[in-house]
N, C-alpha and C positions, 0 to 999 in steps of 0.2 A: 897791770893792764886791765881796764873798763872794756867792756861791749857794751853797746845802747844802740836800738831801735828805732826809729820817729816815723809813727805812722804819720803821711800827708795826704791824705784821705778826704779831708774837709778842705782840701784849697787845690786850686788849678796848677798840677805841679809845672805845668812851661811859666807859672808866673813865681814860681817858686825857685826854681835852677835858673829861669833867666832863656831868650832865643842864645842859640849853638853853647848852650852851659855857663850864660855869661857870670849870674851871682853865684852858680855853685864854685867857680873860678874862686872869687871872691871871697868866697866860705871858706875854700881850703886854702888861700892866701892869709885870710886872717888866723888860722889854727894850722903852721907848717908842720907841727908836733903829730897833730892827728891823722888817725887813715878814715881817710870820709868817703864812703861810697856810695852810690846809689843806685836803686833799682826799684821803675816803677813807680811807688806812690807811699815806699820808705827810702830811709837816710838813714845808712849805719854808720857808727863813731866809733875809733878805737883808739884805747891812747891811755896818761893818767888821768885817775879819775876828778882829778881837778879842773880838767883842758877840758876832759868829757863834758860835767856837769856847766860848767861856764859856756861850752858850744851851743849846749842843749835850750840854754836859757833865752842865748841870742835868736835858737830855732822858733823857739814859742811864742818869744816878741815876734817873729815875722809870720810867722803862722796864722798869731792874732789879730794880726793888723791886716793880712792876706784876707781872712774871713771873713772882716768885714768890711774892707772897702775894694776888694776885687782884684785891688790892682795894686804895686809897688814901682818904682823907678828905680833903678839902679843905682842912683845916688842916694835915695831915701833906705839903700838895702845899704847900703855902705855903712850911712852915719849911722846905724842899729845896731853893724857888727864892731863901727869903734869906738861906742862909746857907753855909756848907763844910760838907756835911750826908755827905757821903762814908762819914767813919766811921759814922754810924746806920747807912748802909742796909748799909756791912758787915759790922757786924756784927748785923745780922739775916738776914741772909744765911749765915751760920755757924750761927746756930740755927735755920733754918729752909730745908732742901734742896729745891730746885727741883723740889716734885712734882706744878706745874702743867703740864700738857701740851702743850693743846689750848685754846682761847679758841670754844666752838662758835658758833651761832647764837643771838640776845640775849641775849648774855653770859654762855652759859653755859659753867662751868670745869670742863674735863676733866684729874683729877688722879687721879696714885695714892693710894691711898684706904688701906690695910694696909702691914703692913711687908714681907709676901713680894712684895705690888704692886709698892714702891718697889725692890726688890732686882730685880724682873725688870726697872726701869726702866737700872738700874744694870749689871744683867748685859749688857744689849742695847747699852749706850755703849762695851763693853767688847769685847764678843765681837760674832763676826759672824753666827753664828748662837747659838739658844735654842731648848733644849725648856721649856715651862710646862705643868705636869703637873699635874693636880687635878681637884676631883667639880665639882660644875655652881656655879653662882653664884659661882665666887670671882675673875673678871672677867678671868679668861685672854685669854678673845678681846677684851674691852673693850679693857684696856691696850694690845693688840696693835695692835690699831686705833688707839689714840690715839700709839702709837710711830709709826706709819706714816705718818699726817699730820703730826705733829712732823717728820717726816725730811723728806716732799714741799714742806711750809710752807717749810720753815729749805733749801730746794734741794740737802738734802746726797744725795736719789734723785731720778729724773728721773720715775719712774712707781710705779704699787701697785700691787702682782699678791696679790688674795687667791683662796684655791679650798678648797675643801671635797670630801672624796669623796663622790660621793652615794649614797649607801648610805641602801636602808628601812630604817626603823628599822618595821619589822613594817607597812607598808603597798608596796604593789608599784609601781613608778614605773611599768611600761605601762600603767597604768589610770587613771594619774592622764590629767585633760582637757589638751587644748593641743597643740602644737609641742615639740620639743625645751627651747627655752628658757624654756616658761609650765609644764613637767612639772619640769624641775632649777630652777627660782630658788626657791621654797618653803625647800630644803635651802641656799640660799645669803643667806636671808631677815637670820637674826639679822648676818653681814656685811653687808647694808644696811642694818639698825635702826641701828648702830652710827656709821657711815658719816652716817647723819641727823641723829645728836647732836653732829657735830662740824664740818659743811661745810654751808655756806648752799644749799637746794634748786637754784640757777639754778646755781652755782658747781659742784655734786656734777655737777649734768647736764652741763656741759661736759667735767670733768676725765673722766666714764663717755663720751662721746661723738667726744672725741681721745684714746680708751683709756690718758689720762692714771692714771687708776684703771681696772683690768681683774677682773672677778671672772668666776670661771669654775672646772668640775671640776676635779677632780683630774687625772682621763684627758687634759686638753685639753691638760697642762704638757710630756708626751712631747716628746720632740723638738727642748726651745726650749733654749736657752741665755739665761738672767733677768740682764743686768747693769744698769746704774745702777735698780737699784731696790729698793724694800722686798717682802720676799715673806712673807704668812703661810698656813701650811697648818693650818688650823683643823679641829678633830673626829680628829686623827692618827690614832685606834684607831682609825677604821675604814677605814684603808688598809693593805695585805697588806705583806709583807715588801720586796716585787719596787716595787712603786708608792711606800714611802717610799724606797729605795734611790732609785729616778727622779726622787721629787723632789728629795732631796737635792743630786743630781748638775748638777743644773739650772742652780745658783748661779753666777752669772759673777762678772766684774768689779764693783770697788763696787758690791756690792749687800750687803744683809741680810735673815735669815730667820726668823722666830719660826716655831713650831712646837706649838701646843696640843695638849690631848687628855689625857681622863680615863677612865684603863685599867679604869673598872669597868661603861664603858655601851658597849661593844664590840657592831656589829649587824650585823655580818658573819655569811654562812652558815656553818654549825658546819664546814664544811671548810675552813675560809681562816682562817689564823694572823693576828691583828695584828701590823704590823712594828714598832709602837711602842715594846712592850718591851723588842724585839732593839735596838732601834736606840737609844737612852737607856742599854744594857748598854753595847754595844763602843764605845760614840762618847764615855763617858764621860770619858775622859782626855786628850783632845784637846785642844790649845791651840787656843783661839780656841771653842771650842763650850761653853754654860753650860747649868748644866740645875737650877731653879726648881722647886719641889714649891708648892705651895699646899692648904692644907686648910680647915675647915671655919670656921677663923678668920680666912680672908679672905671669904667670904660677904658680898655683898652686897647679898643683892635680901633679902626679907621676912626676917623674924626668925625665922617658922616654916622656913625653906628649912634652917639651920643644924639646927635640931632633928630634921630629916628624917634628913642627912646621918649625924648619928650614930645614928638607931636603924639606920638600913640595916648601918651599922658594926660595931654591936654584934650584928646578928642573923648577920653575916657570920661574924662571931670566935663568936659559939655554935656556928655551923654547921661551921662547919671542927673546934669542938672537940669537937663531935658525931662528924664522920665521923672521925676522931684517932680516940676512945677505939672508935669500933667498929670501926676495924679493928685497933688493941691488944688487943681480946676475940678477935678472929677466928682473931689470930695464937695466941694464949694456947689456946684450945680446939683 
């Protein structure tokens, strides 16, 4: 007699057993030898080891196929468990890249959604760190997030360090009400939103409570050395030259870093440089550092958001061709 394990961790187990248990039905139809049990987000096998290793295989086909395209039918769960189905799944696998992420809360699939999406997903398997650069909506910090949980799920980090600089954005943080930490979470808000779309509430409160997952300023990172873990520094432009240097420096062992921020909503006081741009300049050729642009055709949220983006754009490119020609006249007279 075999014992086996099968972590389902990586795939939405209701689409895994099937609504009221229908494919695990099906699973212990096709193996009447085995004692198949489940609980939670494994499937133990028990039986010879012949039944075992043969179940197991059928498991990983659907697993694999689970991971990446979200979803299975019951009859596509069937012809896997009857047959040598290997080659299906792949080569659906070949047409179609693993740009499922995250499996959140009932069922819901977090995936790269654009192709700069997919390429930061790619850039970040790649390199250890990533700048993702682009205007608002085009799901910088999402994906970042949904990397960071893919990394903490799959145990390849042991913890998530996300921070934000907290910088007004044209309202004064001493005025805001509270404590220290009820005036800065607001600015650390949409890194929660996101946080919510992908870890079960009881589940997020634990991994926030053995600061399994850590969010917190910019300012707080001073001092630490970040190893086994995923680091994202979200809103970049509005940290100074000196404070991305610091974070940068921060990175230890096994760890990775995403790095968001779009250079057009800078809300720093007119005396303090963004370090963003510097730092995206000289870090460009760096082996091991990817640097991701996103524009107005990864847009995700409203369909009017895209349309925003480019009148801002084009009023930008008047404006500049505006001050251009008058100072061409100014030289000229």
């Amino acid at each position: 007699m075999t014992d086996t394990i099968i972590n389902l961790e990586t795939v939405n187990p209701i689409e895994f057993f099937g609504v009221n248990n229908g494919k695990l039905d099906l699973l212990k139809k096709k193996f009447p030898l085995l004692k198949i049990l489940s609980r939670g987000t494994q499937i133990k096998l028990s039986g010879a080891p012949e039944q075992v290793e043969t179940a197991k295989e059928k498991i990983d086909l659907i697993v694999q196929y689970l991971e990446r395209n979200g979803h299975m039918s019951e009859n596509y769960f069937e012809q896997i468990l009857g047959g040598d189905d290997a080659e299906t799944v792949d080569n659906f696998v070949e047409r179609n890249p693993n740009d499922i992420l995250v499996f959140g809360p009932n069922g819901k699939t977090v995936r790269a959604r654009t192709a700069n999406q997919k390429r930061m997903v790619t850039a970040c398997d790649k390199n250890d760190i990533v700048f993702a650069i682009g205007p608002a909506g085009t799901g910088k910090t999402y994906t970042a997030v949904a990397l960071a949980v893919r990394a903490l799920k799959n145990k390849a980090v042991k913890k998530i360090i996300l921070t934000r600089p907290a910088v007004e954005a044209g309202e004064s943080l001493g005025f805001l009400p509270g404590d220290l930490k009820e005036k800065i979470d607001p600015y650390l808000r949409p890194l929660y939103d996101a946080l919510d779309d992908m870890i079960p509430a009881d589940k997020l409160g634990y991994y926030m409570s053995t600061r399994t997952i850590e969010i917190a300023p910019l300012a707080y990172m001073r001092g630490r050395t970040l190893d086994n873990a995923f680091i994202i520094l979200d809103e970049a432009q509005n940290s100074n030259e000196l404070q991305l240097k610091m974070f940068l420096t921060r990175i230890g062992a096994n760890a990775k870093a995403i790095i968001t921020g779009d250079p057009t909503q800078v809300d720093l006081p007119k005396n303090q440089r963004s370090g963003l741009d510097k730092a995206t300049r000289i870090l460009k050729h760096i082996d091991g550092i990817a640097h991701i642009e996103l524009d107005e055709e990864d847009v995700v949220r409203h369909r009017l958001v895209k349309a925003i983006i480019r009148a801002y754009d084009k009023d930008k490119e008047r404006e500049e061709a505006y001050l251009e020609q008058r100072s061409q006249n100014r030289h000229q007279s």
